[in-house]
N, C-alpha and C positions, 0 to 999 in steps of 0.2 A: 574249546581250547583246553591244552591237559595245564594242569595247573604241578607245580613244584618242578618244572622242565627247565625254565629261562631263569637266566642269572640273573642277579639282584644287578639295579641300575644306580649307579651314583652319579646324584645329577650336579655333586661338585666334587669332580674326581680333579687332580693337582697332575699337571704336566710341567715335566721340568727339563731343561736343556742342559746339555752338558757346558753353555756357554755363558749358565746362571740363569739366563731369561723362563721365568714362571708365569702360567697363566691356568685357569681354573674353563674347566669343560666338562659334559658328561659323556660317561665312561661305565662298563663295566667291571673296570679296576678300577679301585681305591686311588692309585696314583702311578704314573707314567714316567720313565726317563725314556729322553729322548738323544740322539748326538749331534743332530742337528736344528734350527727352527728359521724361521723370516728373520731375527733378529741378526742368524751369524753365517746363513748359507749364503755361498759366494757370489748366485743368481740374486740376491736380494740385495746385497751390499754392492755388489760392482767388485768387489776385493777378489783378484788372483790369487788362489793359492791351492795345493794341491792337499785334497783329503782323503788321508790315506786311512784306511779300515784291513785290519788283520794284516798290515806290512803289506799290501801288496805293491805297492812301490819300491820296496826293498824286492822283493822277489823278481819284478822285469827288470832291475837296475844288473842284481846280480847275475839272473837269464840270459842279459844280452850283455853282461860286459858294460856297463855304462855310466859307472861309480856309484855315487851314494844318493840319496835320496835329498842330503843339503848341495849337492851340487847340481839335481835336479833342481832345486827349488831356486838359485840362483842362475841359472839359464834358463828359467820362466821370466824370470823377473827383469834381467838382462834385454831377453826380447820382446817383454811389454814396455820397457825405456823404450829400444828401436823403433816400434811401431808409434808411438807414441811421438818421437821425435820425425817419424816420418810421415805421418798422418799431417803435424804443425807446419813443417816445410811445403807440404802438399799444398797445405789452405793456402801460406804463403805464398805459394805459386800460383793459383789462382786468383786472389787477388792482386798479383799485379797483371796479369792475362786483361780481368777488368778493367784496371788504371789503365791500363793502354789502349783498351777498346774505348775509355770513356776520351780519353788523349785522342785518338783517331778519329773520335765523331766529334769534336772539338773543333781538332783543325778542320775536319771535311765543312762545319759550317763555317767557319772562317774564311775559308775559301770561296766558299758561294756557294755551294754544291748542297745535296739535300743530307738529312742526317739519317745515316742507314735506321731503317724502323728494326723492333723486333722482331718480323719474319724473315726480314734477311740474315739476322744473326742465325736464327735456326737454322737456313738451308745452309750456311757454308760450315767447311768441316771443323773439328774443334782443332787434329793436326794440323793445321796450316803451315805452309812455311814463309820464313820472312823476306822473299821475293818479292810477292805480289805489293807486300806492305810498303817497299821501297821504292816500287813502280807510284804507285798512288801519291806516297810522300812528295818524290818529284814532283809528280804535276803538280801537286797543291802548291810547290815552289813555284813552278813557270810560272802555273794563272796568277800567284799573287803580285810577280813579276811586273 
Protein backbone atom coordinates (compact mmCIF):
# COMPACT_ATOMS: atom_id res chain seq x y z
CA UNK A 1 0.00 0.00 0.00
CA UNK A 2 1.58 3.51 -1.06
CA UNK A 3 1.76 5.40 1.99
CA UNK A 4 1.28 9.65 2.12
CA UNK A 5 -1.75 8.86 -0.79
CA UNK A 6 -5.13 8.78 1.63
CA UNK A 7 -6.34 11.56 3.50
CA UNK A 8 -6.10 11.86 7.22
CA UNK A 9 -9.45 10.52 8.97
CA UNK A 10 -11.27 12.37 11.61
CA UNK A 11 -12.75 10.04 13.58
CA UNK A 12 -14.83 13.17 15.29
CA UNK A 13 -15.51 15.22 12.48
CA UNK A 14 -18.70 17.81 13.60
CA UNK A 15 -21.87 17.73 11.12
CA UNK A 16 -24.11 20.60 11.43
CA UNK A 17 -27.48 21.49 9.89
CA UNK A 18 -28.69 24.44 8.76
CA UNK A 19 -31.68 23.78 11.14
CA UNK A 20 -29.11 23.83 14.30
CA UNK A 21 -29.23 19.99 14.88
CA UNK A 22 -25.34 18.74 15.39
CA UNK A 23 -24.06 15.44 15.77
CA UNK A 24 -20.42 14.19 15.70
CA UNK A 25 -19.27 11.26 13.03
CA UNK A 26 -16.11 10.27 11.11
CA UNK A 27 -15.12 12.05 8.19
CA UNK A 28 -12.39 13.12 6.28
CA UNK A 29 -13.23 16.74 6.91
CA UNK A 30 -12.73 18.36 10.00
CA UNK A 31 -16.37 19.60 9.88
CA UNK A 32 -19.58 19.32 7.54
CA UNK A 33 -22.55 21.76 6.88
CA UNK A 34 -25.28 20.39 5.85
CA UNK A 35 -29.11 22.07 4.73
CA UNK A 36 -30.87 19.49 5.56
CA UNK A 37 -30.94 16.30 8.35
CA UNK A 38 -33.70 13.53 10.00
CA UNK A 39 -34.37 16.32 12.54
CA UNK A 40 -35.92 18.91 9.66
CA UNK A 41 -36.41 16.95 6.38
CA UNK A 42 -40.01 16.90 5.63
CA UNK A 43 -39.96 12.90 5.04
CA UNK A 44 -39.03 12.59 8.67
CA UNK A 45 -41.30 15.25 10.28
CA UNK A 46 -44.58 14.58 8.20
CA UNK A 47 -44.26 18.68 7.70
CA UNK A 48 -45.48 19.91 4.09
CA UNK A 49 -43.45 22.30 2.86
CA UNK A 50 -41.65 23.16 -0.20
CA UNK A 51 -37.63 23.32 -0.22
CA UNK A 52 -36.45 25.46 -2.41
CA UNK A 53 -32.57 25.43 -3.32
CA UNK A 54 -30.96 28.12 -5.89
CA UNK A 55 -34.81 29.80 -6.28
CA UNK A 56 -35.89 27.22 -8.26
CA UNK A 57 -39.31 27.63 -7.37
CA UNK A 58 -39.21 31.13 -8.24
CA UNK A 59 -37.94 30.14 -11.67
CA UNK A 60 -41.08 27.57 -12.62
CA UNK A 61 -43.53 30.15 -10.80
CA UNK A 62 -42.14 32.79 -13.08
CA UNK A 63 -41.72 30.08 -16.46
CA UNK A 64 -45.18 29.35 -16.21
CA UNK A 65 -46.82 32.38 -15.02
CA UNK A 66 -47.97 31.16 -11.66
CA UNK A 67 -47.19 33.85 -9.11
CA UNK A 68 -44.88 33.63 -6.35
CA UNK A 69 -43.55 31.18 -4.59
CA UNK A 70 -45.79 32.51 -0.89
CA UNK A 71 -48.65 31.82 -3.07
CA UNK A 72 -47.28 28.61 -3.87
CA UNK A 73 -46.80 27.70 -0.46
CA UNK A 74 -50.31 28.66 0.42
CA UNK A 75 -52.05 26.48 -2.15
CA UNK A 76 -49.93 23.63 -0.68
CA UNK A 77 -51.22 24.11 2.46
CA UNK A 78 -54.80 24.96 1.42
CA UNK A 79 -54.84 21.48 -0.25
CA UNK A 80 -53.45 19.61 2.58
CA UNK A 81 -56.60 21.29 4.79
CA UNK A 82 -58.89 19.64 1.75
CA UNK A 83 -57.48 16.46 1.84
CA UNK A 84 -57.23 16.29 5.32
CA UNK A 85 -60.87 17.34 5.75
CA UNK A 86 -61.71 14.84 3.07
CA UNK A 87 -59.86 11.98 4.28
CA UNK A 88 -62.04 12.66 8.20
CA UNK A 89 -65.46 12.78 6.22
CA UNK A 90 -64.36 9.72 4.42
CA UNK A 91 -63.60 7.75 7.81
CA UNK A 92 -66.89 9.28 8.74
CA UNK A 93 -68.52 7.67 6.25
CA UNK A 94 -67.55 4.47 6.82
CA UNK A 95 -68.31 4.27 9.98
CA UNK A 96 -71.62 4.86 9.59
CA UNK A 97 -71.65 2.25 6.52
CA UNK A 98 -70.66 -0.08 9.69
CA UNK A 99 -73.48 1.29 12.25
CA UNK A 100 -75.69 0.26 9.76
CA UNK A 101 -74.41 -2.99 8.92
CA UNK A 102 -74.16 -3.60 12.61
CA UNK A 103 -78.16 -2.07 12.72
CA UNK A 104 -78.99 -4.68 9.91
CA UNK A 105 -77.43 -7.72 11.58
CA UNK A 106 -79.30 -6.56 14.66
CA UNK A 107 -82.62 -6.47 13.43
CA UNK A 108 -81.96 -9.56 10.95
CA UNK A 109 -81.59 -11.45 14.55
CA UNK A 110 -84.31 -9.94 15.90
CA UNK A 111 -86.35 -11.13 13.30
CA UNK A 112 -85.36 -14.76 13.54
CA UNK A 113 -83.40 -14.91 10.76
CA UNK A 114 -79.47 -15.90 10.84
CA UNK A 115 -76.88 -13.12 11.34
CA UNK A 116 -75.10 -12.58 7.85
CA UNK A 117 -71.39 -14.28 8.88
CA UNK A 118 -68.19 -12.46 7.59
CA UNK A 119 -68.12 -14.24 4.15
CA UNK A 120 -71.18 -12.84 3.08
CA UNK A 121 -70.06 -9.44 3.87
CA UNK A 122 -66.98 -10.10 1.54
CA UNK A 123 -68.96 -11.52 -1.41
CA UNK A 124 -71.57 -8.66 -1.80
CA UNK A 125 -70.39 -5.35 -3.40
CA UNK A 126 -69.24 -2.32 -1.14
CA UNK A 127 -71.59 0.05 -3.86
CA UNK A 128 -74.68 -1.40 -2.91
CA UNK A 129 -77.73 0.30 -3.38
CA UNK A 130 -80.41 1.16 -0.87
CA UNK A 131 -83.10 -1.02 -2.71
CA UNK A 132 -82.41 -4.32 -1.66
CA UNK A 133 -81.76 -2.90 2.00
CA UNK A 134 -85.58 -1.80 2.09
CA UNK A 135 -86.77 -4.97 0.41
CA UNK A 136 -85.28 -7.01 3.62
CA UNK A 137 -86.37 -4.08 6.14
CA UNK A 138 -89.78 -5.02 5.02
CA UNK A 139 -89.92 -8.44 5.68
CA UNK A 140 -88.23 -8.19 8.80
CA UNK A 141 -91.63 -5.83 9.49
CA UNK A 142 -94.04 -8.69 8.04
CA UNK A 143 -92.38 -11.63 10.12
CA UNK A 144 -92.33 -9.63 13.14
CA UNK A 145 -95.92 -8.95 12.36
Amino acid sequence: MKTEIHPDYHSDAQITCACGNTWTTGSTLDSITVALCSACHPFYTGEQRIVDTEGRVERLMRRFNLGSAEEATKLAEETADRSAAAEASADAAAEAEREAARAAAQASMLAGGAAPSADDADDKPEAASDEPEATEEAEAETEAD
